[in-house]
C-alpha positions in Angstrom: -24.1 29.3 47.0 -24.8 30.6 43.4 -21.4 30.1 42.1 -21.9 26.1 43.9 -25.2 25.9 41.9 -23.5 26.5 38.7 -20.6 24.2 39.3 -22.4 21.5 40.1 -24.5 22.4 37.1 -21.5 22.2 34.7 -20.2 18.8 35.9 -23.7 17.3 35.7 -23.9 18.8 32.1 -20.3 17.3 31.3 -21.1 14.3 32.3 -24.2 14.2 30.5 -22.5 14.8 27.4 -19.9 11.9 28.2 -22.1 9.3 28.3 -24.0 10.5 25.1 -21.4 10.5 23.3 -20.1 7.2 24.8 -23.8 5.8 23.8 -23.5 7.2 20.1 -20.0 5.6 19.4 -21.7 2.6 20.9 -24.5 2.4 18.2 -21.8 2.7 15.8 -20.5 -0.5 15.8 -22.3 -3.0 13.3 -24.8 -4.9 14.6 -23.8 -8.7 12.3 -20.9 -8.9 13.6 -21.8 -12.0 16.4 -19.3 -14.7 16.1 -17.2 -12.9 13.9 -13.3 -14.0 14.6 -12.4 -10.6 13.1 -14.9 -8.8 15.5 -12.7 -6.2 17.1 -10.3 -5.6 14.3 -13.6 -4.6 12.1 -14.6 -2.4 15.1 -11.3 -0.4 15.4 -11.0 0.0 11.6 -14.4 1.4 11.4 -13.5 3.5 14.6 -11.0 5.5 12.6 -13.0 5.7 9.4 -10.7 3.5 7.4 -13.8 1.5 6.8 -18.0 1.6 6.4 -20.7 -0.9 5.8 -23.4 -1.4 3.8 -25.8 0.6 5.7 -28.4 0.3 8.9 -25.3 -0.3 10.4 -24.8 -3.7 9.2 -21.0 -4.4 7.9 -21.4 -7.5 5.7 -18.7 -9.9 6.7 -19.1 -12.5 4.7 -20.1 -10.4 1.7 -17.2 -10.3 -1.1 -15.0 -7.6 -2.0 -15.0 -6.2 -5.6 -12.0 -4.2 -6.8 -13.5 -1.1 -6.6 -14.2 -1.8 -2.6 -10.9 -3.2 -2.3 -9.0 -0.3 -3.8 -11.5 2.1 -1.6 -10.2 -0.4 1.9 -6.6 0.5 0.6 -6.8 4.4 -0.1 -8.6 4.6 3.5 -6.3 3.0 5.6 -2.9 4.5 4.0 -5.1 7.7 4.4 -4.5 8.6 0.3 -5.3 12.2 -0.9 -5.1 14.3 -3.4 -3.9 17.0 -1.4 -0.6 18.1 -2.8 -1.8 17.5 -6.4 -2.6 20.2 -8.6 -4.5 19.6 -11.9 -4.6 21.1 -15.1 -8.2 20.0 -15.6 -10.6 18.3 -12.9 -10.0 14.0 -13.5 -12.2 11.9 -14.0 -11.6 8.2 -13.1 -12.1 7.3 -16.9 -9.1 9.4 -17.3 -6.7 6.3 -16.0 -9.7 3.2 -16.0 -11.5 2.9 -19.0 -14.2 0.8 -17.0 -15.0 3.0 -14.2 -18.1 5.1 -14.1 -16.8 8.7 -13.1 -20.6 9.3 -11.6 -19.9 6.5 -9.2 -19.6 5.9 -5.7 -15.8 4.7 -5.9 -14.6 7.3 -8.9 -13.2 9.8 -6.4 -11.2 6.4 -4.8 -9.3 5.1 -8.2 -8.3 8.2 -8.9 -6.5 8.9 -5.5 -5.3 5.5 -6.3 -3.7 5.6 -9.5 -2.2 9.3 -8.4 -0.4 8.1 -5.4 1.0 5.1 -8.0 -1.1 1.8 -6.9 -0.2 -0.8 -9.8 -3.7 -0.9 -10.8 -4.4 -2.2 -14.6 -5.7 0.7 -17.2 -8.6 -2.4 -17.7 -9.4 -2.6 -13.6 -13.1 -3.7 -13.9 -14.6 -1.9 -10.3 -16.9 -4.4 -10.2 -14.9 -7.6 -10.6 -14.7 -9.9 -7.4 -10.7 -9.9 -5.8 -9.4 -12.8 -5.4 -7.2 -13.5 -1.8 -3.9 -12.9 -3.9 -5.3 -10.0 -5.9 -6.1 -7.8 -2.6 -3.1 -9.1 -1.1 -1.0 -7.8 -3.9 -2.3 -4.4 -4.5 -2.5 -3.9 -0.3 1.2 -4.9 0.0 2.6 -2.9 -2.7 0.3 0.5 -1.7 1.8 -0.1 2.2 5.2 -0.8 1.1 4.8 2.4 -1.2 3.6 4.5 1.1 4.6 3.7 4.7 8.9 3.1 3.4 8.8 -0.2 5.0 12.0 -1.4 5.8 13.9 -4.1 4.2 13.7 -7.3 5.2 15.5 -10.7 5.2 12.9 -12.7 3.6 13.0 -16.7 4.2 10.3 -18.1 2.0 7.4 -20.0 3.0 6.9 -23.3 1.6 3.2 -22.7 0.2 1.5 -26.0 -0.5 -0.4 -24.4 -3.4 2.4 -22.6 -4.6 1.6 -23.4 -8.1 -1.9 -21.6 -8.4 -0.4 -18.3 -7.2 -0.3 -16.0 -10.2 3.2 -15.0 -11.8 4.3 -12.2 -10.4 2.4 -12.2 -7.2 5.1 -14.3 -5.2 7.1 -12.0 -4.3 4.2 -9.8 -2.4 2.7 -13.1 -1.0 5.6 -13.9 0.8 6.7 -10.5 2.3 2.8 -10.6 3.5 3.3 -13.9 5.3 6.3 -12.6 6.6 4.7 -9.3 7.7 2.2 -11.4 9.7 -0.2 -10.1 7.5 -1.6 -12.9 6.5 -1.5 -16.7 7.4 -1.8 -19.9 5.5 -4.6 -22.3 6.3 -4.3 -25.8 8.5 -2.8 -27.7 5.1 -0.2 -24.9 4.7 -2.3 -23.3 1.7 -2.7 -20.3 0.5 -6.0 -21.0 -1.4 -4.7 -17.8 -3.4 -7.7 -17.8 -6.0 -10.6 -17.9 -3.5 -12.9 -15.1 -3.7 -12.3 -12.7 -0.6 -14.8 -11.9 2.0 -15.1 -8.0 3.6 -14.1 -9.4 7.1 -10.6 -11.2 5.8 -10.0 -7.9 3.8 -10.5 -5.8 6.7 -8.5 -8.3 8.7 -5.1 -7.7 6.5 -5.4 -4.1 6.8 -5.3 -4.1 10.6 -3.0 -6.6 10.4 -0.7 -4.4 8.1 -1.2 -1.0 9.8 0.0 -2.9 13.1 3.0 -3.7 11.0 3.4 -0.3 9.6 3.0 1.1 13.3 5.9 -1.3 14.4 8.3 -0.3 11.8 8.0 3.6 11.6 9.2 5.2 9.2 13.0 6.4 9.9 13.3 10.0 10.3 15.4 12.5 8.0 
């Protein structure tokens, strides 16, 4: 009867702790997220800490992304370290961008960044808005970097805005559109030099990682 007692004790404690943890990953998820297209690809990004908000558990959707979040989005997801890197002397972000404050929030971020090679400019300004093509660029490069992508027979797009995509940028822009990583809009543009929002950030990197998951890299 004892030994009963305590069995029935244990399960009633295990389930206990079940459904408190269920109910703390609930309150987890970011409360302005109603009506959000990008709804449950925010939630499963933030579910595997590739992603945070902006505090009191709100995420921001609509908020823009500045190149010191974006590169932050980027190390996350393609889970960058410094692991295997040994210093002579302890970095500092000004060490690589001469605009970064090393005392800042994103410091520890560019310098995983320009370790594990993202073509990032010496003149980054952290706080500069990204533009759609500018994220698009550095998030395609990184993955292709880092995850070995495959090769891929690329047939290009026809872009109706073709002509206000930077030089230089083409060539990521299309193997993104091929990737399914991104989309052009209902008049087949790219609107490449609008300002990008947190949720259509957030949005390509599920959208690549899915690729990425798809196309493993081969084993030696």
């Amino acid at each position: 009867m004892h030994i009963n007692k305590i069995i029935t004790v244990s399960i009633a404690l295990l389930l206990t702790l079940t459904f408190a943890g269920y109910s703390f990953a609930a309150e987890e998820y970011f409360s302005d997220l109603t009506g959000v297209p990008s709804k449950d690809k925010i939630i499963a990004m933030q579910e595997k800490g590739y992603i945070a908000g902006i505090g009191n558990h709100l995420f921001a959707p609509h908020e823009k992304v500045t190149a010191a979040q974006g590169v932050q989005f980027i190390v996350n997801c393609l889970e960058l370290n410094l692991d295997t890197v040994k210093f002579a002397k302890e970095p500092k972000a000004t060490d690589y961008f001469v605009k970064a404050d090393n005392n800042s929030w994103y410091a520890n971020a560019l310098i995983i960044a320009q370790v594990n090679g993202l073509e990032l400019p010496a003149d980054l300004d952290p706080n500069k808005i990204w533009t759609r093509e500018e994220f698009t660029y550095q998030l395609i490069l990184a993955a292709e970097k880092h995850a070995n992508l495959p090769l891929i027979k690329l047939v290009p797009v026809k872009i109706a805005d073709q002509d206000q995509i930077s030089i230089g940028y083409d060539g990521a822009i299309q193997r993104a559109l091929t990737y399914g990583v991104i989309c052009l809009d209902n008049q087949g543009k790219l609107n490449p030099k609008e300002e990008i929002s947190r949720e259509e950030a957030v949005e390509q990197i599920f959208n690549v990682l899915q690729y990425i998951e798809k196309h493993p890299m081969p084993k030696d």
